[in-house]
C-alpha positions as CSV (number, residue, x, y, z in Angstrom):
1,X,0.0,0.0,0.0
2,X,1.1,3.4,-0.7
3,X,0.3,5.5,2.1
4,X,1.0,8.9,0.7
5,X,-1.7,8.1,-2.3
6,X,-4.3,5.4,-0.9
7,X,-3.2,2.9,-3.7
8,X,-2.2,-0.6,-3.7
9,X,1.2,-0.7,-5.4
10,X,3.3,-3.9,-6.9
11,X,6.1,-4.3,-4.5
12,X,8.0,-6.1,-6.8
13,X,7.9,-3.9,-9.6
14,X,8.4,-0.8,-7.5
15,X,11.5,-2.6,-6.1
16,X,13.0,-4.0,-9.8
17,X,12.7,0.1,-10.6
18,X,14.1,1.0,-7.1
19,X,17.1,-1.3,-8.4
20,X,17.0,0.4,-11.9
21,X,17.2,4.0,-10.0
22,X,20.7,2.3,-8.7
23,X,21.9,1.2,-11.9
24,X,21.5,4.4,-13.4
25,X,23.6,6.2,-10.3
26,X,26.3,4.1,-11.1
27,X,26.3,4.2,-14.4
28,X,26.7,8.2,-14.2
29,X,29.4,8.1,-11.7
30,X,31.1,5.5,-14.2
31,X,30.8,7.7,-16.9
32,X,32.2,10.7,-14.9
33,X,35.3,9.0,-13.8
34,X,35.9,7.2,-17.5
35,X,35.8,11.3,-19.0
36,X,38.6,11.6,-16.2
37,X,40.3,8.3,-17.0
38,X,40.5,9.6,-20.8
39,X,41.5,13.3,-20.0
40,X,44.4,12.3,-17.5
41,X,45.2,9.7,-20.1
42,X,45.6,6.8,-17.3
43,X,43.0,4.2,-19.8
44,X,46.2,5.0,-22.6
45,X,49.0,4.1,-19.8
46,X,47.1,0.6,-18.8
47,X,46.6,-0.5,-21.7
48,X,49.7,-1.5,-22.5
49,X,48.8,-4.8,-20.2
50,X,51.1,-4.5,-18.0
51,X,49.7,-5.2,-14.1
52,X,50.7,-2.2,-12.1
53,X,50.3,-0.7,-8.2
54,X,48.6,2.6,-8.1
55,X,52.3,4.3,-7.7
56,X,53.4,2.9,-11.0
57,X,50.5,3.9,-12.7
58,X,50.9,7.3,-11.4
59,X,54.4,7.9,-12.3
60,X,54.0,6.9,-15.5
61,X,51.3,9.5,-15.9
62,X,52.9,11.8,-14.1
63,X,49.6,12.2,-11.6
64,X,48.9,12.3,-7.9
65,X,48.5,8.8,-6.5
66,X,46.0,9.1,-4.1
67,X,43.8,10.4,-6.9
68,X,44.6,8.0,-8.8
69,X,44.5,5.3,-6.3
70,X,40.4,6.3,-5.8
71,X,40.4,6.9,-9.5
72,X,41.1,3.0,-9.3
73,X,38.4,2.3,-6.8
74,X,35.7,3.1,-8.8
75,X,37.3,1.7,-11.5
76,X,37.2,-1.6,-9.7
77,X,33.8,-1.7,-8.6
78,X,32.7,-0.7,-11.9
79,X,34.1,-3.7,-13.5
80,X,36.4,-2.0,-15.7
81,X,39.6,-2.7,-13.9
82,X,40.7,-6.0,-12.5
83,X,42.6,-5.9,-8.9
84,X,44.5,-8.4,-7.8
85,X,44.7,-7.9,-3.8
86,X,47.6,-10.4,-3.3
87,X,49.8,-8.2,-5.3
88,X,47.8,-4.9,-5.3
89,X,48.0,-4.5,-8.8
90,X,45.4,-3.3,-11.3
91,X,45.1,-4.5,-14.5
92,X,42.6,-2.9,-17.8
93,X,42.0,-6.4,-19.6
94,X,42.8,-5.6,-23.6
95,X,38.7,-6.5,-24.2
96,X,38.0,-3.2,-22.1
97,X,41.3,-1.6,-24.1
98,X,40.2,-1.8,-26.9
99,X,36.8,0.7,-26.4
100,X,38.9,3.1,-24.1
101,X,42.0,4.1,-25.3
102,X,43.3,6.4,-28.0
103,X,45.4,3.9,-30.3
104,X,41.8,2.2,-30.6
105,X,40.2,5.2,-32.3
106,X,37.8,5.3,-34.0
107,X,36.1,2.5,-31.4
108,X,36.9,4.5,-28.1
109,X,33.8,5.1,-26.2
110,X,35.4,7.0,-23.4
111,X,35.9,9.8,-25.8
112,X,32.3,10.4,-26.0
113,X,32.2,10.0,-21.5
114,X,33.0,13.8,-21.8
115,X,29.6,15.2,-22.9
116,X,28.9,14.1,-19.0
117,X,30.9,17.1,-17.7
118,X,29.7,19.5,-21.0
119,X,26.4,19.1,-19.7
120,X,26.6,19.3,-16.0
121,X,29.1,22.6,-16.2
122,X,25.3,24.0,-17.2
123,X,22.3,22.5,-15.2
124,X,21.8,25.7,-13.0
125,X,21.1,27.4,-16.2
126,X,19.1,24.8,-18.1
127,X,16.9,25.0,-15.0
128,X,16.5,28.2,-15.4
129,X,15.7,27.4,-19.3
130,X,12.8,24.8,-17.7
131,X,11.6,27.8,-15.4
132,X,11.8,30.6,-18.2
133,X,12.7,29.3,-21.8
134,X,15.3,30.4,-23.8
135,X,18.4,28.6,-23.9
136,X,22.1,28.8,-23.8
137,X,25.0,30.0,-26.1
138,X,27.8,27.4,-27.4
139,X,30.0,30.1,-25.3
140,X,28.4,29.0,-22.1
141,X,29.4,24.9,-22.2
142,X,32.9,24.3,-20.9
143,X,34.9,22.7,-23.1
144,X,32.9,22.3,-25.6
145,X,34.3,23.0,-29.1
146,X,37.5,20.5,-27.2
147,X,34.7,17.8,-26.9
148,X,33.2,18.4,-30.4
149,X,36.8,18.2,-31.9
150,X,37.4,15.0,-29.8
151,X,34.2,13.3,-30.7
152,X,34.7,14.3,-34.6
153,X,38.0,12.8,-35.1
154,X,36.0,9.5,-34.0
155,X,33.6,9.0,-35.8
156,X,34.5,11.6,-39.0
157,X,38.2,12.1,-39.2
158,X,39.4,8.6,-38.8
159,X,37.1,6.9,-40.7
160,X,36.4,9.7,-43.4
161,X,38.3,8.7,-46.4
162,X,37.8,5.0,-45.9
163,X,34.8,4.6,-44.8
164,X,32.7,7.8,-45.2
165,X,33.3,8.7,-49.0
166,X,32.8,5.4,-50.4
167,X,29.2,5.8,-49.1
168,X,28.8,7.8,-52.4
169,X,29.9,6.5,-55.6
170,X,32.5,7.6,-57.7
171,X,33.5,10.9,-55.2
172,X,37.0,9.7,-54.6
173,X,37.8,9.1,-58.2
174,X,36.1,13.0,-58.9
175,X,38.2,14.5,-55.1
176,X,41.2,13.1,-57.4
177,X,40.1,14.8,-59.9
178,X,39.5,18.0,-58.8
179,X,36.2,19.3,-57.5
180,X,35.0,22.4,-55.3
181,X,33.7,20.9,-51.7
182,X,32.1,23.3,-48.6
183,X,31.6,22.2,-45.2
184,X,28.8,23.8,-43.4
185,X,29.4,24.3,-39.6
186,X,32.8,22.9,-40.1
187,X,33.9,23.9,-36.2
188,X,37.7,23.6,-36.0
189,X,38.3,21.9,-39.5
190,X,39.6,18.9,-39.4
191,X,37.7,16.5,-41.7
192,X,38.1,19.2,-44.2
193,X,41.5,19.5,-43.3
194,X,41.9,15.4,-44.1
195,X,40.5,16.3,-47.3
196,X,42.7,18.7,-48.4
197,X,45.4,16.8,-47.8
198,X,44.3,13.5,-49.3
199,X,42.7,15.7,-52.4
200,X,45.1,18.2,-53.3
201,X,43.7,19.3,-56.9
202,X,40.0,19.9,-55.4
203,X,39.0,23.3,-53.1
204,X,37.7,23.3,-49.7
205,X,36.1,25.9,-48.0
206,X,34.8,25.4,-44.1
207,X,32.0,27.9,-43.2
208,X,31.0,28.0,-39.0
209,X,30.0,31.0,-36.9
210,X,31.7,30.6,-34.4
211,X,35.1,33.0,-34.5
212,X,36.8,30.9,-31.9
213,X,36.4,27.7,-33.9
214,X,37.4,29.2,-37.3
215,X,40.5,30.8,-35.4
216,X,41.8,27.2,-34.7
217,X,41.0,26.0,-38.1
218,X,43.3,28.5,-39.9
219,X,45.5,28.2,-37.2
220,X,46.0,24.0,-38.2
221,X,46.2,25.3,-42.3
222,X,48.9,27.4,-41.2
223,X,50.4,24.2,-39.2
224,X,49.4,21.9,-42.4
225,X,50.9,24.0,-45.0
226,X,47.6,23.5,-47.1
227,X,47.0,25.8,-50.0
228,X,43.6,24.3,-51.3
229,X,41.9,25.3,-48.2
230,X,40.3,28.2,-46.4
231,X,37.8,29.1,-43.6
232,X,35.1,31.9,-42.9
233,X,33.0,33.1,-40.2
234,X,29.3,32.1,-41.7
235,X,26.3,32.0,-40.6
236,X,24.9,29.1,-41.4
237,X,21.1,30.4,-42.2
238,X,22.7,33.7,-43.9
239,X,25.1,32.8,-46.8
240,X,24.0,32.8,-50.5
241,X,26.3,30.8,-52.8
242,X,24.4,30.1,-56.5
243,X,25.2,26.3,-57.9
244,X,28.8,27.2,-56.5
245,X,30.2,23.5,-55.0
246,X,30.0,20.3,-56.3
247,X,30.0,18.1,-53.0
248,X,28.5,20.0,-49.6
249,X,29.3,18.0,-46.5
250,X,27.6,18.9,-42.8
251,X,28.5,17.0,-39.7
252,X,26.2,16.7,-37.0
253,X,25.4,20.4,-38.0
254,X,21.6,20.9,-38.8
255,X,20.0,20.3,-35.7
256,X,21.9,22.6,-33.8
257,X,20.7,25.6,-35.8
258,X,18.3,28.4,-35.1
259,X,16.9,28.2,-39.1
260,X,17.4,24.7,-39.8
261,X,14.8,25.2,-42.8
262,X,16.8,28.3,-44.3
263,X,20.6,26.0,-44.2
264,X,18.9,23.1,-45.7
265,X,17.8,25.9,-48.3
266,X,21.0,27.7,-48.9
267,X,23.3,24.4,-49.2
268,X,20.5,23.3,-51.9
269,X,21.1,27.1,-53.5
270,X,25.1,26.5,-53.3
271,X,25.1,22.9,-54.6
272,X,25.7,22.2,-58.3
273,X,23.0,20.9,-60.1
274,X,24.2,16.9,-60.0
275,X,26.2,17.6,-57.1
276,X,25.7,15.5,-53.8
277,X,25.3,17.1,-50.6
278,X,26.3,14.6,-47.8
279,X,24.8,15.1,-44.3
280,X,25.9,12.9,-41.0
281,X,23.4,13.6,-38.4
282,X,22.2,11.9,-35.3
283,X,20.3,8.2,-35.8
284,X,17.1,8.3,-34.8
285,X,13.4,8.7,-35.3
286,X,11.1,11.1,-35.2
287,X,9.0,9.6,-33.3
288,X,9.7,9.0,-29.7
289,X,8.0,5.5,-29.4
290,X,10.3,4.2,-32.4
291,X,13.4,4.9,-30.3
292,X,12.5,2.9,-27.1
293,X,14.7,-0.1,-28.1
294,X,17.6,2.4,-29.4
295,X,20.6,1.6,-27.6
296,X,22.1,5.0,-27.0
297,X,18.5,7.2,-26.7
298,X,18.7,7.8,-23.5
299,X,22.1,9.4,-23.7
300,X,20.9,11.2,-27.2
301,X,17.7,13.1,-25.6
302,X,19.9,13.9,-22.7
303,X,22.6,15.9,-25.2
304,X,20.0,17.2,-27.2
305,X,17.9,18.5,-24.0
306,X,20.9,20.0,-22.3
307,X,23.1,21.5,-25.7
308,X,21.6,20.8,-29.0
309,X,18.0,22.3,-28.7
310,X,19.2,24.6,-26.1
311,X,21.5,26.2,-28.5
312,X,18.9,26.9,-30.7
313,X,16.5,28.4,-28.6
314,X,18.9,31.0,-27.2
315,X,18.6,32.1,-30.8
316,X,14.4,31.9,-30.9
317,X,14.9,29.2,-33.3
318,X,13.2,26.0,-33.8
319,X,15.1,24.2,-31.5
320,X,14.8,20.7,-33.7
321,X,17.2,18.5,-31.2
322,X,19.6,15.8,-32.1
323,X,16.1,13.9,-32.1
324,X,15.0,15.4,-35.0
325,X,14.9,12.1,-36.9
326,X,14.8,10.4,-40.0
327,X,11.1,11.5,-41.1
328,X,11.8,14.9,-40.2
329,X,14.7,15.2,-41.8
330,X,13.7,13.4,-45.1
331,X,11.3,15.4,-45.2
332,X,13.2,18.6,-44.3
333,X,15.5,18.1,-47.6
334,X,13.2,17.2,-49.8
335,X,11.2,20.7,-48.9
336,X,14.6,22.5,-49.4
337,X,14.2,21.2,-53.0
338,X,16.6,17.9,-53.2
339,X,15.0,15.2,-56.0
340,X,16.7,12.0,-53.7
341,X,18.0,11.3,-49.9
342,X,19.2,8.1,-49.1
343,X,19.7,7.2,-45.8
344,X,22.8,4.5,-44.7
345,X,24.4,3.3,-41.5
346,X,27.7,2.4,-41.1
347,X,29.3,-0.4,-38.4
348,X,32.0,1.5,-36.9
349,X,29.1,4.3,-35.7
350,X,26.2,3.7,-33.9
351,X,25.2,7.0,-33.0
352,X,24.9,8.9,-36.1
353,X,22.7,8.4,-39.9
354,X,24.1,9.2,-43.4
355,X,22.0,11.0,-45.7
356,X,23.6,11.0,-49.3
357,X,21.4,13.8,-51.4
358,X,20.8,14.6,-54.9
359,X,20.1,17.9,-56.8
């Protein structure tokens, strides 16, 4: 019996979610300390196999040991780490390794752990946003465009030539060629950057409105030595290229903004007429229901609650979400005037849809 409500309760079922409630507590907590364990780069040090004593894996990062030590702890009790407590040694098994550290890129979860801290650095103010409405700038999220850059390498910058092109045929053979490509919300430039250098008789251009982000992508053309390439502070809803570039890429881009409608427009505008416009956005539906069994929704309407609609409201726009789905956007494109989208998946990434679209 619940006494607060008068009703008559199933113990059992109340206790299964009580244990659920637990779960979820130490799942968080787990994630926190794995963002730590891939910052402080102690997941990289242990997975060389080696069993080592908290001291030992503290020199060799060069961190405090007692932080390190409860660092462990968790670790431990998580079922990440193995201990052994007749030689007080912890060991990473290489079947944890190889989702956690660096050398196991484009596969390392932990890299994506980070979006933990992005998104508690703000809960006073997205309270404020559940009070009040509105929402947040990108200037507001700490670490941020570090996170973004992070979570790009993974799942664009690694597997991009590979992997992502061949998704539509014939592009490497026409990037070898010679052919004019824009990157829409480009942030700090490093898939274009891949291009440039793998495609050296085709132009790339990376538009993005944020200053800070276009900063560091000049900064690595400098660093790079790349002549095919340039960057420009953009707005995303505001530019007005005519039938200017044969292949438009955006990455995880179009939710975010404020006139999702009016890019969707302009890259149709600034995209040759047989050109292919190549959009990776978040997997998904549009419709809540049809995302129960998804593994990683949870963690998706989290982000998009906290940053990616957020964002978008603090400019009154439609705040679309990383949610936005399939439908939606389908149906999006084909509004801004595109004759075809076709929608694949790729192994290696289990968070994100690509939509190859025609002229």
């Amino acid at each position: 019996m619940c006494t607060m409500c008068n009703t008559t309760i199933d113990q059992s079922k109340s206790d299964q979610f009580a244990e659920q409630m637990v779960s979820h507590l130490n799942s968080a907590a787990i994630t926190a300390m794995c963002s730590i364990g891939y910052r402080t780069g102690i997941f990289d040090i242990m997975g060389e196999k080696n069993p080592a004593t908290s001291l030992e894996i503290a020199d060799k990062a060069k961190l405090n040991e007692r932080y390190v030590r409860e660092w462990l702890g968790a670790m431990v009790t998580g079922k990440i780490i193995h201990y052994d407590p007749d030689t007080k040694t912890y060991v990473l098994p290489q079947e944890h390794a190889a989702w956690l550290t660096r050398k196991n890129s484009p596969n390392n979860i932990a890299v994506t752990t980070q979006w933990l801290h992005v998104i508690s650095s703000v809960e006073d103010r997205i309270v404020e946003c559940f009070q009040k409405g509105g929402g947040l700038s990108y200037d507001e999220y700490n670490r941020f465009h570090d996170v973004m850059a992070d979570e790009s390498r993974q799942t664009v910058v690694i597997p991009l030539i590979d992997r992502l092109l061949p998704l539509v045929d014939g592009i490497k053979e026409k990037l070898e060629a010679g052919i004019t490509v824009l990157d829409v919300g480009c942030g700090s430039g490093g898939a274009l950057i891949t291009l440039a250098e793998a495609f050296p008789k085709s132009s790339f251009t990376g538009y993005d409105f944020s200053s800070d982000a276009v900063k560091v992508a000049k900064d690595n053309i400098d660093q790079n030595g790349l002549r095919n390439i340039d960057f420009l502070v953009k707005d995303a809803s505001a530019f007005d290229d005519q039938e200017k570039f044969d292949l438009i890429f955006t990455f995880d881009s179009v939710h975010d903004q404020a006139k999702p409608d009016k890019m969707l427009k302009n890259i149709y505008n600034a995209l040759k007429l047989g050109g292919t416009y190549f959009c990776q956005d978040i997997a998904g539906s549009s419709y809540v229901h049809n995302n129960v069994d998804l593994p990683l929704a949870p963690f998706m309407y989290t982000i998009s609650c906290t940053h990616c609609m957020s964002v978008s409201l603090a400019q009154d726009g439609a705040g679309l979400g990383a949610m936005w789905g399939k439908e939606l956007a389908c149906e999006m494109m084909k509004d801004a005037g595109f004759s075809s989208v076709d929608v694949k998946e790729l192994e290696h990434d289990m968070i994100n849809y690509y939509y190859i679209v025609k002229k």
